[in-house]
N, C-alpha and C positions, 0 to 999 in steps of 0.2 A: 540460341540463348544458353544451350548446355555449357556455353564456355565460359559464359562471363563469372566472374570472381565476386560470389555475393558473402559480404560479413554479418553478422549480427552483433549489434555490443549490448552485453546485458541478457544473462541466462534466469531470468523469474519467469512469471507467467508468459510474458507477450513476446519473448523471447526464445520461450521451448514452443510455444504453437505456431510461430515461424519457423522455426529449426524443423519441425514434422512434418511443416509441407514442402520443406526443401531440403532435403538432408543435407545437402552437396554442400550447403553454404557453411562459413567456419563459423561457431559459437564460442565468445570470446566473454568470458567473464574471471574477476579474482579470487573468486569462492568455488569450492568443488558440492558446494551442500547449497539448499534452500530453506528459507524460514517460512513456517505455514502460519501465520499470526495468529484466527483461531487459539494454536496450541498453543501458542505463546503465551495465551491468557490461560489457555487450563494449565498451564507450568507452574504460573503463577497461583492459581485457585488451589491446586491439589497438590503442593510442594513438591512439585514430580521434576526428575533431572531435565537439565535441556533440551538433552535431543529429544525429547519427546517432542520436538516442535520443530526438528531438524530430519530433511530429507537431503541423503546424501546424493550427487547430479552432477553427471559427468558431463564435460566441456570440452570443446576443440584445444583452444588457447587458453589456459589460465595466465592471467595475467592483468593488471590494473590496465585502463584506458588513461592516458595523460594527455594526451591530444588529437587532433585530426586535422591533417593537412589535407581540405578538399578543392586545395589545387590540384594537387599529385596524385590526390585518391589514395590516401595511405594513412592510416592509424597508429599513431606512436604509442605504444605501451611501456609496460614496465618488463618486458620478455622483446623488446624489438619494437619491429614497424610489419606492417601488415597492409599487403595492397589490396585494395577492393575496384571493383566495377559498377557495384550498389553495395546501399549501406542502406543495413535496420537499425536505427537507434531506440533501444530498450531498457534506457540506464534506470530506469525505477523513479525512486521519489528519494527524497529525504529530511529528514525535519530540520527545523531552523529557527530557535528560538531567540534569537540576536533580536528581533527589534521590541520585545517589549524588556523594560526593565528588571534588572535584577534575575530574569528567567534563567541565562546560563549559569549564572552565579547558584542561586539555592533552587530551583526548578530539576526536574530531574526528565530526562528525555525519556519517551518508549521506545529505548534499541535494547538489540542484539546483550550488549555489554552491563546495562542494568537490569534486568530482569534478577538477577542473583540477589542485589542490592533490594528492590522490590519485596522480593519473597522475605529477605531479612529484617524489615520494620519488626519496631517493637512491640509488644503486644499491648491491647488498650489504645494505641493510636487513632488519631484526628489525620486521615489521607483524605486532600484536595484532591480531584482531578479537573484539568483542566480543557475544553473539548468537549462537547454532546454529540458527537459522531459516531459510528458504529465501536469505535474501538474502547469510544469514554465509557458506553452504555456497559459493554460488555467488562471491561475492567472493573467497573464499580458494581457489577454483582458478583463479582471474583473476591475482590479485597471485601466485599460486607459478608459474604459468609466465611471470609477467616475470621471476622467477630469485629474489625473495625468500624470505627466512626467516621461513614462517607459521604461525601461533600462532592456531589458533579456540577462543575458551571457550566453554563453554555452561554454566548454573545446572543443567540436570536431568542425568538419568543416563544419557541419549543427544541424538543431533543431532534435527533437526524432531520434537520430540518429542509433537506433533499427530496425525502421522499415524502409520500402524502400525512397531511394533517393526522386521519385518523390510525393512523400507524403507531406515530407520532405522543397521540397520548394515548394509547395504549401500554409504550413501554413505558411510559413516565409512572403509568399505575402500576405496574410489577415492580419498577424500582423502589418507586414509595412503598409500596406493600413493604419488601421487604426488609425497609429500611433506610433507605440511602434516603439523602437529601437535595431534591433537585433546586437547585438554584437558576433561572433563566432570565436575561436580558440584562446579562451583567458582564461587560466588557471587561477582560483584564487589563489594569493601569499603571500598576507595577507588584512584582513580586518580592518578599521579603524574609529574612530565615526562617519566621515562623510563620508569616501572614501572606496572605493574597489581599492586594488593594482592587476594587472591582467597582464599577459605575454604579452599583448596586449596597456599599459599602464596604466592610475588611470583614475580610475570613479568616479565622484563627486555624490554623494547620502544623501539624507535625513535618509533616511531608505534603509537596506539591510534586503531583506528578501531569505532565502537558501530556495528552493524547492529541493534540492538536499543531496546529503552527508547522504541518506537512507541504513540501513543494516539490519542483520537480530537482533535479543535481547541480550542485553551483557549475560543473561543465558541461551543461548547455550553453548560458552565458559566456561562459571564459571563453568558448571554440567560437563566437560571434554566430551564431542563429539566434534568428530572429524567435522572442519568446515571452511568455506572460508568466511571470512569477518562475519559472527557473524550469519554464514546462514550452518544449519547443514549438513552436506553430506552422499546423499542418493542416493542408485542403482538405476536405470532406472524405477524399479519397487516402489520406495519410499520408501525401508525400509532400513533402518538406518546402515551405514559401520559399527558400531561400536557393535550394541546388536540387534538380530534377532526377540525381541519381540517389537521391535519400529520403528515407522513409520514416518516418516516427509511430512509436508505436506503446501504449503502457501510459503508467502515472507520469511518464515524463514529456507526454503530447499530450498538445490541446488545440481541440479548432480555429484556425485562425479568425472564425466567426461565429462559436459558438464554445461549448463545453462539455468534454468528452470524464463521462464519471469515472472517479481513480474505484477499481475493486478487479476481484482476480478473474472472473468470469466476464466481465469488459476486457482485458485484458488480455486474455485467451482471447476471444472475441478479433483483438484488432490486430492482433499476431500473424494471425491465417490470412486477412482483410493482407497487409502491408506487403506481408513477401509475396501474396499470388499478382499484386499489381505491381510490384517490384519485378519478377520474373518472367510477365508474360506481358509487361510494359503498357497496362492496362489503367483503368481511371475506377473500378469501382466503389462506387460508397459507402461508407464505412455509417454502420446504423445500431448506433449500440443498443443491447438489448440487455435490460435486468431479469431475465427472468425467474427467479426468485430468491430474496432477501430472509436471513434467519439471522437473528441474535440469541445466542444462550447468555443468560441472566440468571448467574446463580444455578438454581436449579430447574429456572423455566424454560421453556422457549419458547419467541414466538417471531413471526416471520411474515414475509408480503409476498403471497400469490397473485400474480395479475390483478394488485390493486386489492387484493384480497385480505383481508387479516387472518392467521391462522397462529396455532398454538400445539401444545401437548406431543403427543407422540408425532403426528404427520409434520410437526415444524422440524421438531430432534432426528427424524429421518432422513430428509430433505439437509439439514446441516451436514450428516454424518457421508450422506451420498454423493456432496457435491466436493469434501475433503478428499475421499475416497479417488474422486475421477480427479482432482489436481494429481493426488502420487500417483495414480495410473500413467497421467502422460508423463512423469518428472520417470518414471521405470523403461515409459516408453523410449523417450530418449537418453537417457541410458546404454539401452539394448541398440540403439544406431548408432549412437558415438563408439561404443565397441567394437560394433559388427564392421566398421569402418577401418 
């Protein structure tokens, strides 16, 4: 097995915890750095520079993925072709705000390239967000203690509506406490320079920004695997419905009969899961585990222990410890792409 040529596309979480249990295999990504999201909303909160939310992560192959020939077993990038024996595919997620109206137009995406644009709103502003999912929650106690007027929608009948009810409204209360305006069960219908049209009615807004409308990379699709929403479909075990020498692994697989949750400790999670069944040509099941969930809000925190609700310092610990152990392994492999 030492001989076969395994690739990985895609160096984020699910990507470097496959790379650490097989070093040998090449890590092919376009970025030399990783974005920790977290920081990306304390960038935002605390006008602090970028990289404060940027860990720098070294790669085999820098270079864009442009296709995959899995006749030939071979990767066209933007640095060449690159043959493999197995393939991890780890391309991430990415948002997509094209199907509802007006979104591209005056909607403002949560990447890498607007966070600058973000911090710079004017001050006294009316920011919409759109999204009650970990990321809406959390941005909207970032922009309400810069002093704005915020507004989080969400489509269902509570916020993270994933995880259990009383979680659920717990953080709806710390939002309201301090401030923000949760709006729920209001479908976006179109978006407009100033306003959000919503099944709920219109929201007057300075700025809309979507925390939502996330999938898996429009090249899933374009390479023809088989896939739900632009996230590829994979057996229990992570390898690929479609060719038995590929694995999916990260926000860009999903169970061909179920629903594997996008977050980075899933992700780590299914990293390990795909290359040891990749390498040792094995079946086992992949069983995602949450084991525990923190949102900082502002200045709160509060988090899911084993179905638990938890707060105060042991949530803010728990946050700072599981950051902590992402740049560990991002240092980890690091020190083996070098050592190599």
């Amino acid at each position: 097995m030492q001989t076969e040529r395994v690739v990985i596309l895609g160096g984020g979480f699910a990507g470097i915890a496959a790379k650490l249990v097989y070093p040998n295999a090449i890590l092919v990504d376009e970025k030399d750095f990783m974005v920790v999201t977290p920081r990306l909303v304390e960038v935002i909160e605390k006008n602090l520079p970028l990289s404060h939310a940027l860990i720098p992560r070294k790669v085999d192959v820098k270079a864009k993925v442009l296709k995959i020939d899995f006749k030939e077993k071979k990767v066209i990038t933007s640095d060449g072709e690159i043959r493999f024996d197995k393939l991890i595919i780890a391309l991430g997620y990415e948002q997509d705000l094209s199907k509802i109206k007006g979104a591209e137009k005056y909607g403002i995406g949560f990447t890498l390239e607007n966070v600058e644009k973000i911090k710079s709103f004017r001050e006294g502003s009316i920011v919409t967000i759109l999204g009650g999912g970990a990321l809406g929650v959390e941005l909207a106690g970032a922009l309400r203690k810069r002093g704005y007027t915020v507004n989080l929608v969400e489509a269902e009948n509570r916020l993270v509506p994933y995880l259990i009810p009383d979680f659920s409204n717990e953080v709806q209360k710390v939002l309201e406490k301090q401030g923000v305006n949760v709006i729920l069960r209001a479908k976006v219908e179109e978006v407009k320079e100033n306003e959000v049209i919503t099944t709920q009615g219109r929201i007057r807004s300075d700025y809309i920004i979507f925390s939502a409308g996330f999938s898996g990379p429009k090249i899933i699709n374009e390479i023809g695997l088989s896939n739900r929403n632009n996230r590829m479909l994979v057996y229990r075990f992570l390898r690929s419905v479609d060719y038995d020498f590929v694995y999916g692994a990260g926000d860009c697989a999903n169970f061909k009969d179920g629903f594997i949750p996008q977050s980075a400790q899933v992700s780590l999670q299914a990293g390990e899961v795909a290359m040891n069944n990749a390498i040792k040509d094995e079946k086992v099941e992949f069983k995602p585990v949450q084991k525990a969930i923190v949102f900082k809000i502002g200045e709160d925190y509060i988090g899911l222990l084993k179905h638990t609700v938890i707060s105060g310092p042991i949530a803010s610990l728990i946050k700072s410890f599981a950051i902590s152990s992402l740049e560990g392994k991002v240092k980890k492999l690091n020190r083996f792409i070098l050592a190599m």
